[in-house]
C-alpha angles and dihedrals in degrees: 000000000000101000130105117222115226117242141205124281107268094012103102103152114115136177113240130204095217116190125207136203122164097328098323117110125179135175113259098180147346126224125178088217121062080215095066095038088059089054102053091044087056092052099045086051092052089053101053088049086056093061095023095117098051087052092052092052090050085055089234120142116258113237115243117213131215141160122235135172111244139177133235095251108052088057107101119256088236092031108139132191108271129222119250084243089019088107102056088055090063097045115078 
């Protein structure tokens, strides 16, 4: 699920999976379908409650997914896919 489909010249609007702990939100991955985008937000979420409870003991914040619509433009030129825990490893 880290790939970003090509799209058609003139078409940039994209669908992020944008994760979110404390204030900070950051782009966890891009889909060109809303669709996709829905299904990798379901499975990211399925994942941290998986591990919710260890993240709670270690008194970490527990990462909040949504879907939003995006364009080309606003990702970040070194933007890459994150983990689904991937954020929690970056935050202190």
């Amino acid at each position: 699920m880290s790939t970003v489909e090509r799209l058609a010249r003139g078409d940039d609007t994209l669908w992020a999976v944008v994760a979110t702990v404390a204030r900070t939100d950051r782009i966890a991955e891009v889909y060109r379908t809303r669709a996709a985008a829905l299904a990798d937000c379901a499975w990211r979420v399925q994942q941290v409650r998986a591990y919710e409870h260890l993240l709670i003991r270690q008194r970490k914040p527990v990462p909040h997914y949504s879907v939003a619509p995006i364009r080309r433009s606003d990702i970040p030129k070194r933007w890459q896919p994150l983990p689904a825990l991937g954020f929690l490893l970056s935050t202190a």
